[in-house]
C-alpha positions in Angstrom: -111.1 102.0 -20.5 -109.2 103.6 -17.8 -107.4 101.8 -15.1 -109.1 100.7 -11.9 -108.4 103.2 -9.0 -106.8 101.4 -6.2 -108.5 101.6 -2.6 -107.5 100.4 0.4 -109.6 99.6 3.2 -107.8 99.8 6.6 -109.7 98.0 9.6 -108.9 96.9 12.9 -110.1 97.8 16.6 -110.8 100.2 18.7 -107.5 102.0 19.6 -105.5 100.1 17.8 -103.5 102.9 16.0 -105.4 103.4 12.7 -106.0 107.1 12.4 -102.1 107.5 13.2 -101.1 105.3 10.6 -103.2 107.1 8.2 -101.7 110.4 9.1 -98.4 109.0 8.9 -98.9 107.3 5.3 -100.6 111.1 4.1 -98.0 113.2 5.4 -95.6 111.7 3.0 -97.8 111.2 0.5 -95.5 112.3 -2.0 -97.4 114.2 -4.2 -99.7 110.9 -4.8 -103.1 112.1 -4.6 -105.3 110.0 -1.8 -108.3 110.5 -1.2 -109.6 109.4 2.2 -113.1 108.4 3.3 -113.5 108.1 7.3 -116.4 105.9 9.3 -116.6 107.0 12.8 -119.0 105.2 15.3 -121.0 107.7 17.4 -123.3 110.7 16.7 -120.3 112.4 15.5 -117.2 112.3 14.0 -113.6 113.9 15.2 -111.0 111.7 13.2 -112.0 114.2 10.3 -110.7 117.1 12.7 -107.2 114.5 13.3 -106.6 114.5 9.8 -107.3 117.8 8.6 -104.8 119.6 6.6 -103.3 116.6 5.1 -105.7 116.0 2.0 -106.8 118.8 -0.7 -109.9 120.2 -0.1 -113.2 117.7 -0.9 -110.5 114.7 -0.8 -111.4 113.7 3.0 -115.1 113.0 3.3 -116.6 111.1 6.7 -119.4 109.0 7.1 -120.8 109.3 10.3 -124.5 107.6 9.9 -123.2 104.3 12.0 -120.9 101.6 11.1 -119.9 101.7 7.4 -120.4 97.7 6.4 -124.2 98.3 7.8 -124.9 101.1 5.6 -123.0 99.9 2.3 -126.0 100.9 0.0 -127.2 104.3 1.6 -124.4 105.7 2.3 -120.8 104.3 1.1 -122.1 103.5 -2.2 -123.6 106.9 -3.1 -120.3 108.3 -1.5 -118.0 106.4 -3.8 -120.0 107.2 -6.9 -119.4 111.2 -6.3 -115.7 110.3 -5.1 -115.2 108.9 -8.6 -117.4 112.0 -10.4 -114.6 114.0 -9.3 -112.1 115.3 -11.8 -108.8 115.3 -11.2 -110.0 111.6 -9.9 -107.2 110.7 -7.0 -104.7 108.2 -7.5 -105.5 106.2 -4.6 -108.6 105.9 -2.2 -108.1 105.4 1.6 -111.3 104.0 3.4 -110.8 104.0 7.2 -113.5 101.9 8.6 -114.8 102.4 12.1 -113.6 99.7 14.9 -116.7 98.0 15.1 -117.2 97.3 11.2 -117.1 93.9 9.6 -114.4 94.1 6.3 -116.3 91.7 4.3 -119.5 93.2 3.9 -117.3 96.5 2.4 -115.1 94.5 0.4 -117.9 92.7 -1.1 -119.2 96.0 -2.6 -116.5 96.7 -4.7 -118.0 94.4 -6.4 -121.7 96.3 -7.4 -122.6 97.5 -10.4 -121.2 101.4 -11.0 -117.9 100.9 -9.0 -117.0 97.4 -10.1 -115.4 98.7 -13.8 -113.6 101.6 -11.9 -112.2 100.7 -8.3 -110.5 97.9 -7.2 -109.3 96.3 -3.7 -105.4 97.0 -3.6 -105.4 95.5 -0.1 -107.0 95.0 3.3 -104.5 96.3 6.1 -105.8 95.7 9.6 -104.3 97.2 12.4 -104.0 95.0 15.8 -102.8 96.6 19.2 -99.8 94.8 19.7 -99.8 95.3 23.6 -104.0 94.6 24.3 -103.4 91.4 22.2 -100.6 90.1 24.4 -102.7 91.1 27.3 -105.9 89.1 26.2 -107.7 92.0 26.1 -110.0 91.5 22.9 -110.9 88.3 23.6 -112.8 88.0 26.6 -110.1 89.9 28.5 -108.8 86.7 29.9 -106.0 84.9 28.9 -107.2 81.4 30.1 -110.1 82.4 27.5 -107.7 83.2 24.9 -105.8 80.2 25.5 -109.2 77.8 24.7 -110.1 80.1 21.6 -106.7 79.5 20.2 -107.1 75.5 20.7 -110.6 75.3 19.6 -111.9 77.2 16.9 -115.4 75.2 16.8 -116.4 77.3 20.6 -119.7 78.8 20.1 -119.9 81.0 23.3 -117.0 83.3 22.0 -117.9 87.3 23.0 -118.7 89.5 19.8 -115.5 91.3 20.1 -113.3 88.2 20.1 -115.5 87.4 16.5 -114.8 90.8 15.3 -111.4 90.9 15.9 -111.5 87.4 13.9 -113.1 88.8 11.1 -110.9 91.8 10.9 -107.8 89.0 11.0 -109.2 86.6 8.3 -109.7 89.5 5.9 -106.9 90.8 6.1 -104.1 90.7 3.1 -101.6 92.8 5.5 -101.7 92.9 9.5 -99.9 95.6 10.9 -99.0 94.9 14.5 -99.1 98.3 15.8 -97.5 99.6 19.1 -94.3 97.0 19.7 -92.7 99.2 21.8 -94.6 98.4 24.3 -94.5 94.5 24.1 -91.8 93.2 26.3 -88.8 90.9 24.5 -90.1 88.2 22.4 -94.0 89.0 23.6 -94.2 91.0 19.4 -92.9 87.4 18.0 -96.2 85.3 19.9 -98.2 87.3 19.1 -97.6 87.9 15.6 -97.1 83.9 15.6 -100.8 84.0 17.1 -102.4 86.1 14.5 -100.7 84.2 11.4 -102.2 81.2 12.4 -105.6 82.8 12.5 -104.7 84.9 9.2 -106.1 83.7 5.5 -103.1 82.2 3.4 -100.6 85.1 1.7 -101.3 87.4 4.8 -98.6 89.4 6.0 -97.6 90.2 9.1 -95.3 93.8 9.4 -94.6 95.5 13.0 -94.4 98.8 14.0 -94.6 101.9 16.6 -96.8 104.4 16.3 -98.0 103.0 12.4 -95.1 104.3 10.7 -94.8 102.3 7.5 -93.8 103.3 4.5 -96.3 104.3 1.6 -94.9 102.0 -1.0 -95.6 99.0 1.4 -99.6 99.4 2.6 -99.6 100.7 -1.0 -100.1 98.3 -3.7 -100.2 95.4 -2.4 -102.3 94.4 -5.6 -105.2 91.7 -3.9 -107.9 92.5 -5.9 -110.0 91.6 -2.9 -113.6 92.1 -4.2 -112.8 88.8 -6.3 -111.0 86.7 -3.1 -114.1 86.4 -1.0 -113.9 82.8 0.0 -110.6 83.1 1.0 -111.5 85.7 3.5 -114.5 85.3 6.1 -113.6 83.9 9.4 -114.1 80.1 11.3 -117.2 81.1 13.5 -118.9 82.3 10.4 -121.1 80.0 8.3 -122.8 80.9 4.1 -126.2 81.5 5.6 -124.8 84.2 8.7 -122.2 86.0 7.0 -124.0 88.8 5.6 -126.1 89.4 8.9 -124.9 91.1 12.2 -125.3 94.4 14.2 -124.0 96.3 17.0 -126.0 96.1 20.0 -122.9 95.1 22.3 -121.9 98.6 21.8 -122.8 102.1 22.2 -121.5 105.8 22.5 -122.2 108.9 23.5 -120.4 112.8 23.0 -119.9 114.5 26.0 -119.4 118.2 25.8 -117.1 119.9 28.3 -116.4 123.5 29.6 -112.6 124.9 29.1 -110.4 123.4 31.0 -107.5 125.2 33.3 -105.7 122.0 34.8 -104.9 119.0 32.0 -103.5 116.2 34.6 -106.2 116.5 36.8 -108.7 116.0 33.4 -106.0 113.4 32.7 -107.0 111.6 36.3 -110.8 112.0 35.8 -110.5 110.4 32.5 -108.4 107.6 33.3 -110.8 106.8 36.8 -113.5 106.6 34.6 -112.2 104.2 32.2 -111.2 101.8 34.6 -114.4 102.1 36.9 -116.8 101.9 33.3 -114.9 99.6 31.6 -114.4 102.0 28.5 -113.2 100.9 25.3 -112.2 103.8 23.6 -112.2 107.9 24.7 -111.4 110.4 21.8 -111.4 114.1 20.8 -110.4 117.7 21.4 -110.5 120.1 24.2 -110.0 124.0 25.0 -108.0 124.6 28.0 -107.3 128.0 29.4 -105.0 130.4 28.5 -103.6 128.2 25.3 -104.1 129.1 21.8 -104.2 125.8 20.6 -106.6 122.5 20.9 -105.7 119.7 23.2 -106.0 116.3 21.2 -107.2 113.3 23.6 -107.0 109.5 22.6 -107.5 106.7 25.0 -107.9 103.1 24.3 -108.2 100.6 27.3 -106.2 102.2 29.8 -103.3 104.0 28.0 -104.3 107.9 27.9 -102.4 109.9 25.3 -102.8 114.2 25.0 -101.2 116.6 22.6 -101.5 119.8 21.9 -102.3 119.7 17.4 -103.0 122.9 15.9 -104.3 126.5 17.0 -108.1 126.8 17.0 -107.9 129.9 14.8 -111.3 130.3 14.1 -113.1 127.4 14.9 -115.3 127.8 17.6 -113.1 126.6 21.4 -115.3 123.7 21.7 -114.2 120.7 24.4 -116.3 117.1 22.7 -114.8 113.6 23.9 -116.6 110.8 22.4 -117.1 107.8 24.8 -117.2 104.4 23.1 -118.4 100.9 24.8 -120.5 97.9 25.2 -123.5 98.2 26.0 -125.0 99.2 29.6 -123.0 102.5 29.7 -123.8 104.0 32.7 -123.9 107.3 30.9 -124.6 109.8 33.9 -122.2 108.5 36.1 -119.1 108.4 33.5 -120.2 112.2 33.0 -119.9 113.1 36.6 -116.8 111.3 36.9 -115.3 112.8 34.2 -116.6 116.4 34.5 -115.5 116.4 38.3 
């Protein structure tokens, strides 16, 4: 029987550095064949556009029908099955989940009938903004809050984003504590601390800036995870709840805009609207004038990051932010803001 193909499944939340991790680990690659499948929350996806050119052909597929660990049977399933049809079959799959998935229900999977002879669970990586944990900001956004969370486990009036952020911890076989370099001396130790103490036995903890880790270390980790379930659901969760929860806290929406001719004024828009709408994450592309080439925009919290990434060519000049938060978006007003 052939060997197990090794996936990976790399969580965490919103902003907190995953899709540039995942370029990172696939640009030195190293002629090891990886095959990635992407989640994005929303009506559509644009981490796909982030990571093109850095798989073969067919080896990066997205699934963009809502959050991956509440469509395990329809659609990650049935993905997984044609993934492994393939021929050459990849050496290692990548599964990016969106930053509102639960990693248990996924990792439970792995376990069904069809995949369960010919994939295994290298290893859960989660990735944690180093510098919105330090600031509280994903657990109630205060650190008094965070301060009573951390001394009690037993509260039952915890927000659903500080209990997804404990799932994505408790799962975890590696945390990657993304974004030190922006955690002031000794803030990357407390934190980390913080997160081992909330982490499943074994876990390990690694730091870095801008997710730059080596392949050979989120590779292989060898966890088997499908077969470690126990080990790996979180304190607020008890056996009858665990398989049971949804996403009305959040929503999104695309916004399409016109070509731009002046970036730090869209640059001020988008960073008054965040703060005034409370937005949790901003991402995608956009055509300003006179420039051959696409403008990539990522936000998360308050931090706004642009880059020009590759000429359009001939894909259509096309300006689409996704806007991702809880729920009660005021939709109309974040557009006006935003569009000027």
């Amino acid at each position: 029987m052939p060997a197990k193909i090794p996936a990976t499944v790399i969580t965490g939340f919103l902003g907190s550095g995953k899709t540039t991790m995942i370029r990172h680990m696939l640009d030195n690659a190293n002629g090891r064949r990886i095959a990635l499948i992407i989640n994005e929350f929303g009506e559509t996806g644009v981490d796909g556009g982030l990571l093109d050119g850095c798989c073969a052909p067919g080896d990066i597929i997205e699934l963009n029908n809502g959050c991956i660990c509440c469509t395990v049977a329809d659609d990650f399933l049935p993905t997984m099955e044609k993934l492994l049809a393939r021929e050459p079959r990849p050496d290692h799959i990548v599964i990016e989940t969106s930053g509102l998935a639960l990693p248990q229900p996924l990792v439970r999977a792995f376990a069904w009938p069809g995949i369960a002879t010919k994939v295994t669970v290298d290893g859960v990586v989660t990735v944690v903004d180093g510098k919105a944990v330090a600031e509280g900001r994903f657990a109630e956004n205060e650190d008094a809050v965070e301060a009573q969370r951390e001394a009690d486990d037993s509260l039952d009036h915890e927000t659903p984003l500080s209990e997804l952020f404990e799932d994505q911890i408790a799962c975890a076989d590696m945390i990657v504590l993304n974004k030190t370099d922006l955690l002031a001396q000794g803030e990357a130790e407390e934190v980390a601390t913080r997160l081992l103490a909330e982490a499943r036995p074994g876990a390990r903890i690694l730091k870095a800036h801008k997710g730059a880790l080596p392949l050979d270390v989120l590779l292989g980790i060898n966890a088997a995870a499908e077969s470690d379930m126990d080990s790996r659901a979180a304190p607020h969760h008890d056996s009858e709840e665990e398989d049971h929860h949804d996403h009305d806290e959040f929503e999104s929406f695309v916004l399409d805009l016109p070509e731009i001719a002046d970036v730090p004024a869209l640059t001020a828009r988008l960073q008054q609207a965040i703060e005034a709408h409370d937005i949790l994450r901003l991402k995608g592309f956009v055509a300003v004038a006179g420039k051959p080439m696409r403008l990539t925009v990522q936000a998360a919290g308050p931090r706004i990051e642009s880059y020009f990434d590759r000429p359009w060519a001939t894909a259509p000049r096309q300006s689409r932010l996704v806007v991702i938060g809880e729920a009660g978006l005021d939709r109309s007003a974040i557009e006006a803001a935003i569009l000027g």
